[in-house]
C-alpha positions in Angstrom: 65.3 -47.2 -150.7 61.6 -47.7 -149.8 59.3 -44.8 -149.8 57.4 -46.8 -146.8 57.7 -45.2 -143.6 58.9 -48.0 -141.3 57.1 -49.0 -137.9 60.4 -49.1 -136.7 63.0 -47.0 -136.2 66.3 -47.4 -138.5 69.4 -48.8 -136.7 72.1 -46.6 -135.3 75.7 -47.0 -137.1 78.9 -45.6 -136.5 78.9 -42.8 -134.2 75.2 -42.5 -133.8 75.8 -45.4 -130.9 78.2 -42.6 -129.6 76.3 -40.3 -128.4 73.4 -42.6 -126.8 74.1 -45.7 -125.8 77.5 -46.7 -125.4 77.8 -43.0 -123.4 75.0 -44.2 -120.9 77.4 -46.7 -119.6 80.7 -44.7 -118.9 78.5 -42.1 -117.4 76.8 -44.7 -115.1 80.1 -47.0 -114.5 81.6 -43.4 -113.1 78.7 -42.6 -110.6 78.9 -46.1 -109.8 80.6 -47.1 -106.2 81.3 -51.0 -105.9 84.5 -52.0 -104.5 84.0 -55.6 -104.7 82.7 -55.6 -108.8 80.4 -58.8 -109.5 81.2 -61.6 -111.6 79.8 -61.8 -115.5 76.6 -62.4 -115.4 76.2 -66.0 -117.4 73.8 -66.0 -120.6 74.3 -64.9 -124.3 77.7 -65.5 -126.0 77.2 -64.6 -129.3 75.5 -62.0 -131.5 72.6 -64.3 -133.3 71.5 -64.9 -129.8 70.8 -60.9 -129.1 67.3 -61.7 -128.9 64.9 -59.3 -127.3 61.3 -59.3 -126.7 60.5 -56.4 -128.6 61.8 -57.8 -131.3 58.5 -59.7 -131.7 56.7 -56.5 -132.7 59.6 -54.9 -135.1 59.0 -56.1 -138.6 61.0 -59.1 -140.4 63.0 -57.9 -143.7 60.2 -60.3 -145.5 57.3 -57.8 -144.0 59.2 -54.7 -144.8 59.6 -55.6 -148.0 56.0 -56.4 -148.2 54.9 -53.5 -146.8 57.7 -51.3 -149.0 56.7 -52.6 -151.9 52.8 -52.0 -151.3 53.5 -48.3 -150.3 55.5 -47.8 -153.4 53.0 -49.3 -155.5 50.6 -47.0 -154.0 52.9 -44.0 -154.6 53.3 -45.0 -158.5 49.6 -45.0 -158.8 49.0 -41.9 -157.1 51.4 -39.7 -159.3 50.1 -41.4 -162.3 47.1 -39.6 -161.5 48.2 -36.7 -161.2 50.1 -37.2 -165.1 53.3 -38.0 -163.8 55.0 -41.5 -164.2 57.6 -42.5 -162.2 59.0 -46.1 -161.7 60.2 -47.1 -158.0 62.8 -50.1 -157.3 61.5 -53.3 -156.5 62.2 -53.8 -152.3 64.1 -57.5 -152.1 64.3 -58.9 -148.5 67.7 -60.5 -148.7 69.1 -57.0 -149.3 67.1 -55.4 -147.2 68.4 -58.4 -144.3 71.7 -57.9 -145.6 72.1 -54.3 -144.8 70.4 -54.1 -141.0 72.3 -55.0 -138.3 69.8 -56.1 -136.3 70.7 -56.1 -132.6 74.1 -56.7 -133.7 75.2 -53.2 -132.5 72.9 -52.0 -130.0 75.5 -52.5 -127.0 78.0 -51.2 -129.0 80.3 -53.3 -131.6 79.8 -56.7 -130.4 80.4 -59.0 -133.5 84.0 -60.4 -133.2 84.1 -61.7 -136.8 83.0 -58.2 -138.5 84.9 -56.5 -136.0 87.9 -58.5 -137.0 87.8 -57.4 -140.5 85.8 -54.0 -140.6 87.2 -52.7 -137.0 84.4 -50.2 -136.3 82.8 -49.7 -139.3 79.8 -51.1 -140.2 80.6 -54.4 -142.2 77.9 -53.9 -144.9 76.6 -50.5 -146.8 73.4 -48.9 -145.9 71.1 -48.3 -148.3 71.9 -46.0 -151.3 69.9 -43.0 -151.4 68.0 -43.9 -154.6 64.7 -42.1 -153.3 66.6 -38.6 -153.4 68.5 -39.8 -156.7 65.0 -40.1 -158.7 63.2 -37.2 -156.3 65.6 -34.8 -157.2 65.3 -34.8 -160.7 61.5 -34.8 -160.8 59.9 -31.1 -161.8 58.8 -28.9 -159.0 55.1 -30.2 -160.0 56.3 -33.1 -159.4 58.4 -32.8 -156.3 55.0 -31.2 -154.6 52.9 -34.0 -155.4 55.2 -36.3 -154.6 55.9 -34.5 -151.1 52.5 -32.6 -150.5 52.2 -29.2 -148.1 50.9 -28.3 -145.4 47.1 -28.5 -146.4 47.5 -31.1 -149.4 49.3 -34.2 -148.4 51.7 -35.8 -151.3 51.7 -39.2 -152.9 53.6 -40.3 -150.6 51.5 -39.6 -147.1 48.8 -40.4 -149.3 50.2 -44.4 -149.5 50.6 -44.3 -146.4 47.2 -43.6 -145.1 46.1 -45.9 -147.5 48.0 -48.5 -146.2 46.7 -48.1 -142.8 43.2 -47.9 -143.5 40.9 -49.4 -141.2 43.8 -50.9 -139.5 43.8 -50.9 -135.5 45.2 -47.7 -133.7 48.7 -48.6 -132.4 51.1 -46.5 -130.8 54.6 -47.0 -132.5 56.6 -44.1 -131.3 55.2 -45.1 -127.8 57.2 -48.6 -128.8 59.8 -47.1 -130.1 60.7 -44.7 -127.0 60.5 -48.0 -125.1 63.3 -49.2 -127.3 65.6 -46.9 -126.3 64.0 -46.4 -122.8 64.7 -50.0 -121.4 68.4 -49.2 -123.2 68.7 -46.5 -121.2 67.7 -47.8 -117.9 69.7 -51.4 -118.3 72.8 -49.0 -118.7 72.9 -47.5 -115.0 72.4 -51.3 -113.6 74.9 -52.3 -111.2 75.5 -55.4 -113.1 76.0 -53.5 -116.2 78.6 -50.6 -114.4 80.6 -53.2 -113.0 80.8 -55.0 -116.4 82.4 -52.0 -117.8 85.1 -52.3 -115.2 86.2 -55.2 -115.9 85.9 -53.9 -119.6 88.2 -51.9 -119.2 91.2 -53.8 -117.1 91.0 -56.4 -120.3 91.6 -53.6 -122.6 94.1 -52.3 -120.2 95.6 -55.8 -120.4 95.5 -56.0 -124.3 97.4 -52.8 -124.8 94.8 -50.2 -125.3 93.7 -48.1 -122.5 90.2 -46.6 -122.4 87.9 -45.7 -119.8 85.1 -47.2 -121.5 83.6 -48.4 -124.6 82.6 -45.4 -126.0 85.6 -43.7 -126.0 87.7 -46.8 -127.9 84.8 -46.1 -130.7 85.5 -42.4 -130.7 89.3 -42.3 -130.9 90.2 -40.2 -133.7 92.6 -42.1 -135.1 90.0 -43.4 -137.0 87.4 -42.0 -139.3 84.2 -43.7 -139.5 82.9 -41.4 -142.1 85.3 -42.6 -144.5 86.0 -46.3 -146.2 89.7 -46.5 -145.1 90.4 -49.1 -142.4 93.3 -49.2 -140.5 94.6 -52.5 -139.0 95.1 -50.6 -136.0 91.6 -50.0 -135.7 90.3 -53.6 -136.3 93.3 -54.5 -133.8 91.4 -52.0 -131.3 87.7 -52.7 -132.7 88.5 -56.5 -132.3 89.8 -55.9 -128.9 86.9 -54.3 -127.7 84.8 -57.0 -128.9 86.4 -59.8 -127.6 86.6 -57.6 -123.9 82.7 -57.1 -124.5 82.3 -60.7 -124.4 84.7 -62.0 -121.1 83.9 -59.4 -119.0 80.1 -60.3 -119.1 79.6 -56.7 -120.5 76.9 -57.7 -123.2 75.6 -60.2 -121.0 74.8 -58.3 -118.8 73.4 -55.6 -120.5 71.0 -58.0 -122.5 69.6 -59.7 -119.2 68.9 -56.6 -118.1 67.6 -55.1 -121.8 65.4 -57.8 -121.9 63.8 -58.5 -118.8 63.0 -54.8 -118.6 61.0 -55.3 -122.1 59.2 -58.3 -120.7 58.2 -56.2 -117.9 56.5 -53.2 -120.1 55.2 -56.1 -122.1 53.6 -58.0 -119.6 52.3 -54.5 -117.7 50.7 -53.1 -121.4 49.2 -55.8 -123.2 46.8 -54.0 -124.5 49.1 -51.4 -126.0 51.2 -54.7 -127.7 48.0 -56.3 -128.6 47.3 -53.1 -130.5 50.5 -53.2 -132.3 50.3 -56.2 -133.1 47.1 -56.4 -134.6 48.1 -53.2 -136.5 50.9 -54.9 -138.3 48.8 -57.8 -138.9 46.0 -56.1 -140.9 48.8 -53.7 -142.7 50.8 -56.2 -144.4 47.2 -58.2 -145.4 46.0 -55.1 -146.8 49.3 -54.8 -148.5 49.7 -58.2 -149.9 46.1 -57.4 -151.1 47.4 -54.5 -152.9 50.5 -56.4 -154.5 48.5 -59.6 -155.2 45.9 -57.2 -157.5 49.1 -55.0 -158.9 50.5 -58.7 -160.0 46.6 -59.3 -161.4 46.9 -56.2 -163.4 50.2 -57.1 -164.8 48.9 -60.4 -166.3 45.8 -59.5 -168.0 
């Protein structure tokens, strides 16, 4: 796993969708009063087309590797210094795409194919923990080098401000609260509530009653800890999917998702303009960095 700090925040899997977004919309579809519920809202109909504007500003799985690679190049060079060698795995992109759901999950399971065959669990393994693997074994020297204190920052903050150097001042948590924020707020939309409704009568339909997505997800009867998968669960998990799609749920949600982002994008363009630029000028300085590593290499 990369040492680089990401401008973005990692994905949520399993049950971290639990507790934030898919509980947004039971909580709003029970405050919500509409006897006559709309009909789906027409747009998206299939995962690869979950595309929102903020995804413009997140990093590709090309850049993070870029950037990843760069920061542990940095780190490598750092502790060298110091008398300690340590040798970091090389970031790929096609793993690195492989393992990130993208928007895939973000209104919940929505991908009938992996749903069909991994129920609720997520269909490919995160990242192994190969930065506490090595990091653990390292000498307490080391470890503090590595990780820094209070009053001297580590190898690894050290990259990092390296890696940033001169770069514009953006705002990425700012971004990132937006993220969730626009989430959030496209939950409680009447289009969305009355979505869920109809969510639920086609589970109802299909055998499996639940008063909304979140709780399907959270049945016990299945342990997304774990590896084991039930075919009841992808029976259930595929279920929900396929309900997601008809009832207009995720279509819904994403119109809403994404024309709140447009609206924060096209009332802060300086902010974006900021992060933009800021990525821009870190993964040049970081290609710098790896094109005179490679350099070094050859002579």
């Amino acid at each position: 796993m990369s040492l680089n700090s990401r401008a973005w925040p990692p994905e949520a899997g399993c049950r971290g969708l639990l507790a934030g977004t898919l509980l947004l919309i039971s909580a709003a579809a029970c405050a919500a009063d509409e006897p006559a519920p709309r009909a789906p809202v027409k747009g998206v109909s299939s995962v690869s087309e979950l595309v929102l504007p903020f995804d413009a500003y997140k990093t590709t799985p090309e850049q993070r590797a870029i950037l990843g690679n760069a920061h542990n190049d940095l780190v490598e060079r750092c502790m060298r210094k110091k008398g300690i060698t340590i040798d970091l795995p090389e970031e790929d992109p096609v793993t690195i795409a492989a393992v990130d759901p993208g928007n895939s999950r973000r209104y919940g399971v929505a991908d009938t194919v992996s749903t069909k065959h991994f129920g609720y669990h997520l269909a490919r393994l995160r990242f192994p923990d190969t930065t506490g693997a090595w990091a653990g074994k390292l000498s307490k020297p080391a470890r503090h080098r590595l990780y820094g204190s209070a009053v001297d920052r580590g190898c690894l903050d050290r990259a990092t401000l390296t890696l940033g150097k001169g770069a514009q001042k953006a705002d990425w948590p700012w971004l990132a609260l937006q993220d969730s924020l626009t989430l959030e707020q496209a939950a409680k939309d009447p289009s969305v509530t009355a979505a869920v409704k109809r969510w639920q009568s086609c589970m109802s339909q299909a055998g499996h009653s639940y008063p909304a997505p979140e709780a399907a997800i959270a049945d016990n009867r299945w342990n997304l800890d774990k590896p084991a998968i039930s075919e009841e669960e992808k029976q259930v998990a595929f279920a929900d999917t396929t309900c997601k799609w008809s009832s207009g749920l995720i279509a819904a949600w994403f119109a809403t998702d994404a024309e709140l982002q447009r609206t924060l994008i096209r009332d802060n363009p300086e902010r974006f303009a900021a992060l933009r630029a800021n990525l821009k000028q870190r993964l040049a300085r970081a290609s710098g960095l790896l094109a005179e590593h490679e350099r070094g290499q050859v002579r």
